[in-house]
N, C-alpha and C positions, 0 to 999 in steps of 0.2 A: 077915531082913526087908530088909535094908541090900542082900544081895545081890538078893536079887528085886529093888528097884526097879532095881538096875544094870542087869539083864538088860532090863527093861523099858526101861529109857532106851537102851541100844546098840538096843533094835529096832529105837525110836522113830529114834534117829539114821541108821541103817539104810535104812529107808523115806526119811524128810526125803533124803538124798541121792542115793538112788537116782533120787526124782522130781526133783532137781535137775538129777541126769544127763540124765532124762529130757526135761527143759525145755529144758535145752541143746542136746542134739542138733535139736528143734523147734524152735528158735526162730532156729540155727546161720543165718548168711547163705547164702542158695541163690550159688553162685560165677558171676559174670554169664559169660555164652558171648564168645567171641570174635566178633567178627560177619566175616563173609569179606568179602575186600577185593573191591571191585569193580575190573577193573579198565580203565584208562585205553582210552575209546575210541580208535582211530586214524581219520583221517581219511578218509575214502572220495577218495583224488588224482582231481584235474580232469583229466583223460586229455586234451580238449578244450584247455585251456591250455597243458599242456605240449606237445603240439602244436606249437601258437601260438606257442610261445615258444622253439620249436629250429627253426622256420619263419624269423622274425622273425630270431634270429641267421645262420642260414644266409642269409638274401638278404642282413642284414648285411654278412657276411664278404664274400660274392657282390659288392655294391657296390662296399665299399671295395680289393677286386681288381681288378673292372672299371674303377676309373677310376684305377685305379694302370697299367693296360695299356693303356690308351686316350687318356694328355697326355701331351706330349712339352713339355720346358718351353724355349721359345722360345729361350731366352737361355743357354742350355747345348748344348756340342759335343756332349755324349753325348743319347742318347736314351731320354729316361725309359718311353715306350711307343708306340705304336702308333698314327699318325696318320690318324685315319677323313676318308677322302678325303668332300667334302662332296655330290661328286657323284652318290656312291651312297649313302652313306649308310653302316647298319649293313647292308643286303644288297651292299654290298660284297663281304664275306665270310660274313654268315653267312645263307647262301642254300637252306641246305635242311638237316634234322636229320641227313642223311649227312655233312654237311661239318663236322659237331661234333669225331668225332675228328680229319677230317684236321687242324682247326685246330691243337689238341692235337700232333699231328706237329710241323708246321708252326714252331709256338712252340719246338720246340727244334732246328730246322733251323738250318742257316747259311743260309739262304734267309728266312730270318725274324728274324736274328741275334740267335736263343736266348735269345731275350727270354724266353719262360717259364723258362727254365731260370734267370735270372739272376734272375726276378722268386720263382723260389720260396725260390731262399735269402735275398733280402730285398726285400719289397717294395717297398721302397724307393730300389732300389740302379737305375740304369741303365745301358744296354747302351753298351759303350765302343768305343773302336779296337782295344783287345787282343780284345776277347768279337766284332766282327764288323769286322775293316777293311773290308770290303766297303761298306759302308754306311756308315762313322761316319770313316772313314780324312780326309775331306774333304767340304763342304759341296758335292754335287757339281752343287745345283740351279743356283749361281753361273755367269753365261757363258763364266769361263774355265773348265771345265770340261764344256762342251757336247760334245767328243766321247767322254766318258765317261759320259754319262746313260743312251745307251742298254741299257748293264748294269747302270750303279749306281743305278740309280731306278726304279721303277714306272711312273713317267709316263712315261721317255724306252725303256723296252722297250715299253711297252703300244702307244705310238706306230709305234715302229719296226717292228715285228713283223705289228701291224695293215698297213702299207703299205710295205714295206721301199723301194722306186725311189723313192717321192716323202716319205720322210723329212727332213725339217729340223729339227735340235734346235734351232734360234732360234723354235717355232711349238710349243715345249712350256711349258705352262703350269701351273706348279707350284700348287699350293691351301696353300703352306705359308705358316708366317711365323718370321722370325727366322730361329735353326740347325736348325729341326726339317728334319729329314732322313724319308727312306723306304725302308722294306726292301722286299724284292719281294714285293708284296701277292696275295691273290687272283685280286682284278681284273686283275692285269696279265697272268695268264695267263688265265685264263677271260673270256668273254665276258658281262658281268655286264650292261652296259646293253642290251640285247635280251633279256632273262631264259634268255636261251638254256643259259648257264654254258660254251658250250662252250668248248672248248680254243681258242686262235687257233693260223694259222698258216701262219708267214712264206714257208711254200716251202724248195726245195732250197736247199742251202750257198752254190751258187754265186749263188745272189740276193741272198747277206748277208755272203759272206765280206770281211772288210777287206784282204786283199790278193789276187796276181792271179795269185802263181807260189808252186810250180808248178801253170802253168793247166791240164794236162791231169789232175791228180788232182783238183784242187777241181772241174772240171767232171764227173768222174767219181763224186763222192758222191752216190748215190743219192736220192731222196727216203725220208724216215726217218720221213714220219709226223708224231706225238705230238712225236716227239725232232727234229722240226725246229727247235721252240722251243727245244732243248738246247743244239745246235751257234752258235745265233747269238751266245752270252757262252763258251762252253767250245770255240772252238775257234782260240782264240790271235787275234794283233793282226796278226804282222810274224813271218815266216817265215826257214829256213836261204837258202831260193832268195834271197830280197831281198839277201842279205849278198852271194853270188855278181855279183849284178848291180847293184850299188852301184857307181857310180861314185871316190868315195871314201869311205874310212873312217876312216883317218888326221884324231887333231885331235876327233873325234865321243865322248862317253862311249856308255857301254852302253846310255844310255835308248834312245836313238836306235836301236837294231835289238831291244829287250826284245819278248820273242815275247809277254809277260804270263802268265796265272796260270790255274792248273786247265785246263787246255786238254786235256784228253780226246779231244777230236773230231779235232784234229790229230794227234793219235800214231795214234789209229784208224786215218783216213785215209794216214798220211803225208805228210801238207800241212805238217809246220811242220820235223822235226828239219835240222841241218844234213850234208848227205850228202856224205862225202869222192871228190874224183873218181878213177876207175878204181877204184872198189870196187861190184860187184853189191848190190844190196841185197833181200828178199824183198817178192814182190806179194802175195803172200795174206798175212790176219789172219781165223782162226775166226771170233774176235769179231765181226768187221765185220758178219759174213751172219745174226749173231742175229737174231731179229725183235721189234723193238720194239726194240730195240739199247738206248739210255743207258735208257729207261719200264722197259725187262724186269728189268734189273738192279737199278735204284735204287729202283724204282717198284713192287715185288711188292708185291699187293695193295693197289695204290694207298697204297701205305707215303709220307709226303708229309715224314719228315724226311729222306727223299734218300740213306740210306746204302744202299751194298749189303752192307756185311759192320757185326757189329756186335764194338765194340775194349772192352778192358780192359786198362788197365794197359798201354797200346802194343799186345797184339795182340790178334791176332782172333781170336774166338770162336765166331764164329758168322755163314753167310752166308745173307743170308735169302732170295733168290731159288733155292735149293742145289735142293729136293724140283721146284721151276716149272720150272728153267729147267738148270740147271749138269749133274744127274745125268743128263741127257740124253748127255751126251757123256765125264763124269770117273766116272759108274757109282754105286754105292748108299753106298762108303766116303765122307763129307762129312767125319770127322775125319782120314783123308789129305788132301784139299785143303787142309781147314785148314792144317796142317802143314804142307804145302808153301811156300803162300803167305807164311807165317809167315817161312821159310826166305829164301825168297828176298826176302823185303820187308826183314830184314838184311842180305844181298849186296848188294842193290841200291843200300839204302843205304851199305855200304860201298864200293862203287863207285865213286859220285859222290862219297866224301873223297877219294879215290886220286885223279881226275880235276883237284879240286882241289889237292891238293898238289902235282899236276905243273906246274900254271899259276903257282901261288905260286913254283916252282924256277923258271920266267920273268919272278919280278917280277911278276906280277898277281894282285891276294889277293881272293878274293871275302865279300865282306859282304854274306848275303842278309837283313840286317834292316835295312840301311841302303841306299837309293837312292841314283846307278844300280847298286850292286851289286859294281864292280871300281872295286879303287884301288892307287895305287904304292906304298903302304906297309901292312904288317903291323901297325901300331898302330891299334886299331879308335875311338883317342880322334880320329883324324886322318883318318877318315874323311866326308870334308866331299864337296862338289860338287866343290871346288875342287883336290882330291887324287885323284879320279875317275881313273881310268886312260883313257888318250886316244889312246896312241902303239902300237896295235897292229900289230904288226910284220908280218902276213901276214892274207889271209882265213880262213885255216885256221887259226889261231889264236883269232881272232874266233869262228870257227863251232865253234870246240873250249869255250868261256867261251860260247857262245850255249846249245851244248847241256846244259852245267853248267845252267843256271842254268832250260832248258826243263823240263829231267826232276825238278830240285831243287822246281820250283816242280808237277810236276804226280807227286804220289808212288804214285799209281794204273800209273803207266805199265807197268811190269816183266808188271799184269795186262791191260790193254786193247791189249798188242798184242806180246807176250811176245819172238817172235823177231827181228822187227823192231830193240826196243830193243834187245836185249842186241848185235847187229849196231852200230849207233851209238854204244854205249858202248865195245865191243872197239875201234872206228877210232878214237875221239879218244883212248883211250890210247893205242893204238899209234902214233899222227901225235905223240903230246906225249911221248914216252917218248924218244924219238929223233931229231926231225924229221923220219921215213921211215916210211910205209906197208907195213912189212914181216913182217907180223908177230910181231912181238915180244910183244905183249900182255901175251902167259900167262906172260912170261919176269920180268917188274918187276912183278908184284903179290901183293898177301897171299893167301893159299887160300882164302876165301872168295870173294875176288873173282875167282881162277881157276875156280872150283867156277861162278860165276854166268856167264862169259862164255865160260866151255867148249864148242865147238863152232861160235862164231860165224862163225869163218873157217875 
């Protein structure tokens, strides 16, 4: 009986649990869902704004350029930028959207003295006597400088050029104030106040040359055009003929017959070197009969920073008039010229040491960073006015130290009139090697410099 109810009770508990289980699993929490993450809108960008606002820095930048290339601060030798003549205005220069790159040229021209180039490595920074003596060497609007305006200023070329016979630099009228100074603008070549832009231009050589011998080549320079504007600051001051026909010399420093600087047009022509007498010298130069002559060269494609070859590292690389103008005559190889030029642009320069050390074996040392250039002593601390060499012993000594200092100062020449020079370079050595026109030349110098003056006699 005992076991019966057990049985009955395990049922009983049996069931009772089983619906327990039952309950549980029913009554069990449903597990809440994860809910998916929304996620983070992003912004739809103001296309419009941003715009705006790379607009907005660009004129920025734009501004604070422009008026960093546009004041020149009165009270300083150097020239912080670019002095906008009041006359013209901003169509001064910027006269048509063609003239946008040449500006860009321009800016890093020594005709502009490389004010952009000096402005992009700091804005801030202005253009000195070492970055352009041309311009900065000397306040040159002052009176005591009046015969030098008409190269070194815009006002006193644009003058001269426009009217070269009735020229007076006492009737040039500078718009500046303080030390601001002027590179050669625009205006001073173009014709900006008649809107015309064109070119000016002063006429043949002999309308502008500063001296008078010898007369039959300067009357001989052709009219050149474009490059008539070229010849009137590049083609020297004071000639070899002047020294010949100098009454004295003796007592006088160097300034006094200095032919001056970059002078191209002279060596072309032959208007300036000093020529030893009873020596032939050659009449033809290629060059000369190019057309466009200095424009073709320096000027390909209206290129307005004025090089004709472009330098790395001291040599050239690359001539940009080569495919316009050169292959005409030196054929389709441009990396033979190269080379050549190359070659001989280190003779050349080795040359001109030779020429000086034979002057310095006379007691005459040449200093071309110090004015006038020749002095009696070797010690460059002693290099004053006052140590100037003065007691030139002969003309031919003088014109041997004139031509030093013509071809030193114009490093182009070896190219703008090849046979020529190396003739003038073979005589002053041979007349200073010896004191005899004999020649000797090839006999007292290094092989390179034999290699460059081989054949000249």
């Amino acid at each position: 009986m005992r076991g019966r109810y057990l049985v009955i009770l395990l049922v009983v508990l049996a069931v009772v649990f089983a619906g327990c289980s039952q309950q549980e699993e029913k009554t069990a929490p449903t597990p809440t869902p994860t809910p998916e993450k929304t996620p983070t809108p992003v912004p739809t960008p103001d296309i419009e704004k941003i715009k705006q606002k790379a607009v907005e820095d660009a004129v920025h930048e734009l501004m604070v350029s422009a008026l960093n290339l546009h004041y020149d601060n009165p009270n300083t030798p150097e020239v912080e930028g670019v002095n906008v003549n009041p006359e013209f205005g901003c169509s001064g220069c910027h006269f048509s959207k063609e003239a946008v790159p040449r500006m860009e040229e321009w800016g890093r021209s020594a005709h502009g003295g490389h004010v952009l180039e000096v402005k992009e490595e700091d804005v801030t920074k202005a253009v000195t006597e070492e970055d352009a003596p041309a311009w900065v060497h000397y306040d040159f609007k002052q009176p005591n400088r009046q015969p030098c305006q008409k190269c070194h200023t815009s006002t006193g070329f644009r003058n001269f050029v426009s009217d070269p016979e009735n020229y007076n630099p006492e009737n040039n009228t500078f718009l500046l104030t303080g030390q601001q100074k002027e590179f050669l603008y625009c205006w001073a070549c173009h014709k900006v106040e008649d809107g015309s832009f064109e070119l000016r231009n002063p006429g043949r050589f002999a309308r502008v040359a500063e001296y008078s011998e010898p007369a039959d080549r300067i009357s001989a320079v052709p009219d050149l055009g474009e490059s008539n504007l070229c010849m009137v600051c590049h083609s020297g001051r004071s000639s070899g003929a002047a020294i010949k026909s100098a009454e004295e010399i003796k007592g006088k420093h160097f300034g006094a017959f200095n032919s001056h600087y970059l002078a191209a047009g002279g060596i072309i022509f032959r208007t300036l070197p000093y020529e030893f007498e009873g020596r032939d010298y050659v009449s033809s130069n290629p060059h000369a009969s190019i057309e466009g002559l200095c424009t073709a060269c320096h000027m390909s494609n209206a290129d307005h920073t004025f090089e004709a070859v472009e330098v790395k590292n001291g040599a050239v690389v690359d001539i940009k008039a080569y495919d316009t103008l050169c292959k005409k005559c030196h054929g389709d190889d441009k990396n033979a010229l190269i080379s050549t030029i190359n070659e001989r642009k280190s003779q050349y320069e080795s040359a001109l040491k030779t020429i000086e050390k034979l002057l310095a074996e006379k007691g005459i040392y040449y200093d071309g960073e110090r004015y006038p250039y020749f002095y009696g002593t070797p010690n460059a601390e002693e290099h004053t006015f006052a140590n100037a060499f003065k007691d030139w012993p002969s003309k031919d000594i003088l014109g041997a130290a004139y031509n030093l200092n013509l071809l030193a100062r114009e490093p182009g020449a070896f190219v703008h009139n090849p046979e020529y020079v190396k003739q003038i370079i073979y005589d002053t050595i041979d007349f200073l090697d010896d004191g005899v026109l004999n020649k000797s030349a090839e006999k007292s110098v290094p092989e390179d410099v034999k290699a460059f003056i081989q054949g000249a006699r």
